[in-house]
N, C-alpha and C positions, 0 to 999 in steps of 0.2 A: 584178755581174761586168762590168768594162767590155773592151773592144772589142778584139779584138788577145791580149788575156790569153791566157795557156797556164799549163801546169801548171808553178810554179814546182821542183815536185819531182818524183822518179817514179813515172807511175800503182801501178807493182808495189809501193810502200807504201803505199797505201792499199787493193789490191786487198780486195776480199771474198770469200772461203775458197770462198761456197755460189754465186758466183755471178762467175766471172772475165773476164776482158776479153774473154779468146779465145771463150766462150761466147758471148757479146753479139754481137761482132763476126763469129764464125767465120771468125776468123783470127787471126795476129799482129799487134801495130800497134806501131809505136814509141812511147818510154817517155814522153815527153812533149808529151800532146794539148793541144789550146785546149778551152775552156770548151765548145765548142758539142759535143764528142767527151765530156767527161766526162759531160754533161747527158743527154745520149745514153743513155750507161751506167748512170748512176744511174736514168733513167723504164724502162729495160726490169729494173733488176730491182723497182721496182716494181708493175711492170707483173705480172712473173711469180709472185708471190705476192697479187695482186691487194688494195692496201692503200689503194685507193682506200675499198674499202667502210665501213673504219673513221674516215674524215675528213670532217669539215663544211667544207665550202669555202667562200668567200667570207663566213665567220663570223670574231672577232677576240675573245679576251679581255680585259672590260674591268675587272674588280674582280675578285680572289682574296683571302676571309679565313680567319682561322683561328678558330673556336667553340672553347676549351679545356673549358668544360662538357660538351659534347656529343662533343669530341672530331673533329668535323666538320669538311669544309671547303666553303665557300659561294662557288660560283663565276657571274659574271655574264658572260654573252657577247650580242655583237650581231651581228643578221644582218644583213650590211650590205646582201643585196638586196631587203630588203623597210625596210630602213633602219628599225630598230624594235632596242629592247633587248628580249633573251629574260628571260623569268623567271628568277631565281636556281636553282644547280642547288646540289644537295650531292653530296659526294666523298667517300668514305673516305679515299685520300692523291689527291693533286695531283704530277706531274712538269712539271717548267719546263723546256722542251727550242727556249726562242727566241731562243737562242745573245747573244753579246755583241760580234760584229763590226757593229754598225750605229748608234750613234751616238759621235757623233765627238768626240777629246779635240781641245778647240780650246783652243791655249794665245795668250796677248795677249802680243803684243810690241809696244813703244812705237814709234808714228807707222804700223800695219800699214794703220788705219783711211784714213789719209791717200794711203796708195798708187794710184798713177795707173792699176796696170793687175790685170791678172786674178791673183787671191785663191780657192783653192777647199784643201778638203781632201782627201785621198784617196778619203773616200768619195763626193767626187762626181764626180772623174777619171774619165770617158768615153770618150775617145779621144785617143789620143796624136796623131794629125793638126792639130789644136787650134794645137800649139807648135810646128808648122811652122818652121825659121828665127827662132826667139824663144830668149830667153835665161833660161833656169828656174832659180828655188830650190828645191829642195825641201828642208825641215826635215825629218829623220827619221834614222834610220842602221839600221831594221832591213827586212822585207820587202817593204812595198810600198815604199819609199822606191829599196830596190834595184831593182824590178821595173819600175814606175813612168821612172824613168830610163833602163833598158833601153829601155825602150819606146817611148818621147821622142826619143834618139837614132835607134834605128832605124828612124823615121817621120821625123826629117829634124829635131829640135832645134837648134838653133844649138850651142850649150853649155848644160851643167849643173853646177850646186854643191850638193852635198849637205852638210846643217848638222848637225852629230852633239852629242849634249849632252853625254855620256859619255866614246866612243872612236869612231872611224873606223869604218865599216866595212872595211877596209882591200885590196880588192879591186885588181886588175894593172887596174884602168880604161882606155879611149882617153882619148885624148889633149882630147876633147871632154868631160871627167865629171870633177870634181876634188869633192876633199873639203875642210870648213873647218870648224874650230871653231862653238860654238852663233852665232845669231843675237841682236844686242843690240838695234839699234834701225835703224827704217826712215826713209829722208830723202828724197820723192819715189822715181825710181827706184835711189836707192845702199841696199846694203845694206851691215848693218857689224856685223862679228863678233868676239867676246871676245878674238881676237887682236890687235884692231886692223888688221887688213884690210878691206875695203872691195872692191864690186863695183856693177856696173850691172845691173837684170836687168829681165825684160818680165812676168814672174809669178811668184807664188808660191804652192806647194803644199807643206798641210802634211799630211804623212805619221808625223803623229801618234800614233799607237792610236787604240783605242777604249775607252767605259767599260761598265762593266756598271751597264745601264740596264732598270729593270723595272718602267714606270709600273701596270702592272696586278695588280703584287704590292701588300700590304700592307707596311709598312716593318718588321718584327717578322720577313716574310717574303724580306726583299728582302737580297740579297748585292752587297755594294758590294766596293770596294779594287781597287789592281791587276789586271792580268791576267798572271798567272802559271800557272805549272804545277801548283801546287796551290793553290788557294786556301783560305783559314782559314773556319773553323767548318762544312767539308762534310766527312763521315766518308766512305771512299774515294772523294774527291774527288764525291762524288755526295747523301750524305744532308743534308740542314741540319741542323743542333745546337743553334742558337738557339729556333727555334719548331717546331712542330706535329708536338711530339712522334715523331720520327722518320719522318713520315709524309709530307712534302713533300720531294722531290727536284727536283733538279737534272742534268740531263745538258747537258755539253758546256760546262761551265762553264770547263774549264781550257783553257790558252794552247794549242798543239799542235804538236806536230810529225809522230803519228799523228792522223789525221783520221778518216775514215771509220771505218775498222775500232776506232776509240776511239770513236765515237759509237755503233757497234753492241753493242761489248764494254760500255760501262756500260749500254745499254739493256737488253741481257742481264742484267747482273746489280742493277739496281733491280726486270727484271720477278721474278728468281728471289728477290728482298728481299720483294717484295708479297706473293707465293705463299707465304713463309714457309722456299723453299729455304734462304736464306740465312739463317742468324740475325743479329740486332744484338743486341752483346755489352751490357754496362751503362755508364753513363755514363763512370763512370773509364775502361775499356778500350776506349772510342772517342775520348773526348779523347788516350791514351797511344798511340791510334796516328795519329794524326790530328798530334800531334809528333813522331813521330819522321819523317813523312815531311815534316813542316816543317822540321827540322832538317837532314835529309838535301836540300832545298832548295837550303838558307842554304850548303850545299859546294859545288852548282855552280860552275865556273868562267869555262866556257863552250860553245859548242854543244853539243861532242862529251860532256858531263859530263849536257850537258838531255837529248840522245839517250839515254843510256843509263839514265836516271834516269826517263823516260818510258817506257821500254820495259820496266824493273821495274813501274812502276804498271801499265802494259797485262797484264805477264804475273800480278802479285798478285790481279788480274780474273780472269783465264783460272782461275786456281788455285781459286778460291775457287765458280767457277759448274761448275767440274769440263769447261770448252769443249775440242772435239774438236781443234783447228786451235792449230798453233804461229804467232804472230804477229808473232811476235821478227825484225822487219825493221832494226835496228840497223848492222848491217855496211852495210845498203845508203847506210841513212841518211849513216854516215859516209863512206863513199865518193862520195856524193854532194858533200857538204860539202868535200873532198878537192878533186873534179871544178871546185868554184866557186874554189875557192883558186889552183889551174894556171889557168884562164881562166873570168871569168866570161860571156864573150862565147857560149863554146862547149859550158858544161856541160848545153844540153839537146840535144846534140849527140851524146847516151853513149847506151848502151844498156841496157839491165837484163832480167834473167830473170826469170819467175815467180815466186812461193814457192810457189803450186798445181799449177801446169802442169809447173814445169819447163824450158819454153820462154823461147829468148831472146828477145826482142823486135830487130826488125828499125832501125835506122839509118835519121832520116828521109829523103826524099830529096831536099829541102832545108835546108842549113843556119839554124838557128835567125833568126840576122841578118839573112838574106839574104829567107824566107818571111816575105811578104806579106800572102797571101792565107790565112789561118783558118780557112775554113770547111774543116765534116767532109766535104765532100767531095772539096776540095782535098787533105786530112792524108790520107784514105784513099786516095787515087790515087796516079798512079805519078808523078804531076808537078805 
């Protein structure tokens, strides 16, 4: 999470039902904190369920296979502070919960190698002070690309061109953020793009994606393709289909626009799958729902289609583990999306309610562009 970052949406959709902002904080706080606020939020409710007791720390898994004889799975891990590999352990199932934002699709464009000045990807974007007064590319057109450039500007970039391979992101930008067709080929510092345009610039950042990468999986056990909202061969976006016998899951596999409270909701119901709450129906009747919610996919058209498409997956979860709490933050969502559309300079400028409390959240009390300073103790003061 680098430097300056804020919640690109509002904390109230992601809140957690058993454990809300206002608790944490004992208080209201406005709808959209920095990283250092959210991090906050997430170790105290760790904290309050005490889930340390359950995790190896500074341990890494390094081989995961699957025995079909036995029916087992043989798992190798090392401890990296005594720097020694542990003995093989055996599983009954195995969940792979280590997500797929962290290695980077790095795509080649001709003469990129030849470029005279700074080259990085999103995921190593640090700090927008960096591009002080410089002139950025960044390839991308979807959230960090948008955020990323937010961020640049308002740390003092010179200008920005955003490269889209697709469509635009089409946003009321200043006057300092233009959009351009994909990038074709680099010539020193000119860049030059499919329209036959042509710019100067002093770096480039590719804002990419990322892939699903899982060097500690078995390749029998390993989910590659896209990153989507549901991805193929996981029955409620969570079991695998291909190997180990329905007994190796996946959490947090799909794209998101629910985050937390979809990381909780399928963690819920893979534990209520283990326990045997849930049953897994037979082959045929998991591949047949397994397409129809590809199908139902392949209709999006755009945001407002993936919000509400997402928010059916979240609530077919809730349905299915019998969960107490309505989760169906959908309206927010699109009101949000709404909020970026009228300005995107201003839309963490909005406010939003509960869906536990009740309560509105408070208007920060500086505007988005204008604050500086990040830290949770600045966000929670009066100034």
């Amino acid at each position: 999470m680098y430097r300056y970052l804020w919640s690109n949406g509002p904390k109230e959709a992601l809140e957690f039902p058993d454990y809300t902002f206002e608790e944490h904080y004992g208080q209201t706080i406005p709808s959209f904190p920095p990283r250092e606020v959210l991090f906050d939020y997430l170790q105290g409710r760790w904290k309050k369920f005490d889930l340390d007791r359950f995790i190896s720390f500074n341990h890494s898994v390094k081989d995961v296979t699957y025995n079909a004889n036995s029916d087992k799975f043989s798992v190798v891990t090392k401890n990296h502070k005594a720097d020694m590999l542990n003995k093989a352990e055996e599983f009954d199932y195995v969940v792979n919960c280590s997500g797929n934002f962290s290695t980077p699709n790095v795509p080649s464009f001709q003469g990129i190698e030849k470029f005279p000045g700074r080259v990085l990807h999103a995921h190593d974007f640090r700090d927008a002070v960096e591009f002080k007064d410089k002139r950025l590319l960044i390839v991308g057109a979807s959230y960090s690309a948008e955020d990323i450039a937010l961020q640049c500007i308002k740390y003092g970039a010179k200008n920005i061109i955003c490269s889209y391979r697709t469509k635009p992101m089409g946003f009321k930008w200043p006057s300092t953020i233009s959009e351009r067709p994909l990038l074709t080929k680099i010539e020193g510092n000119t860049v030059h793009f499919v329209d036959g345009s042509s710019a100067e610039v002093d770096a480039i950042l590719l804002a990419t994606g990322y892939l699903h990468h899982y060097p500690h999986l078995e390749d029998q056990l390993r989910l590659t393709g896209p990153n989507v909202l549901f991805p193929k061969e996981l029955y409620k976006g969570i079991v695998w289909t291909r190997s180990g016998n329905g007994k190796f899951l996946y959490i947090g596999a799909p794209d998101e626009y629910y985050t937390f409270t979809m990381f909780d909701m399928q963690a819920l119901w893979a534990l209520k799958y283990i326990m045997g709450e849930v049953k897994r129906p037979e082959r045929d009747a998991m591949q047949a729902d397994m397409d129809k919610w590809l199908e139902l996919q392949a209709k999006n058209k755009d945001y407002h289609d993936e919000i509400d498409y997402q928010t059916k997956y979240i609530m077919d979860l809730a349905a299915e583990t019998k969960y107490l709490f309505n989760l169906d933050v959908a309206k927010m969502f699109h009101d949000w999306e709404h909020d970026k559309d009228r300005d995107i300079l201003t839309y963490r400028d909005k406010a939003f309610a509960s869906k536990f409390t009740g309560n509105m959240s408070p208007i920060h009390h500086t505007p988005f562009m204008q604050a500086m300073d990040d830290s949770m103790e600045c966000f929670l003061g009066s100034k």
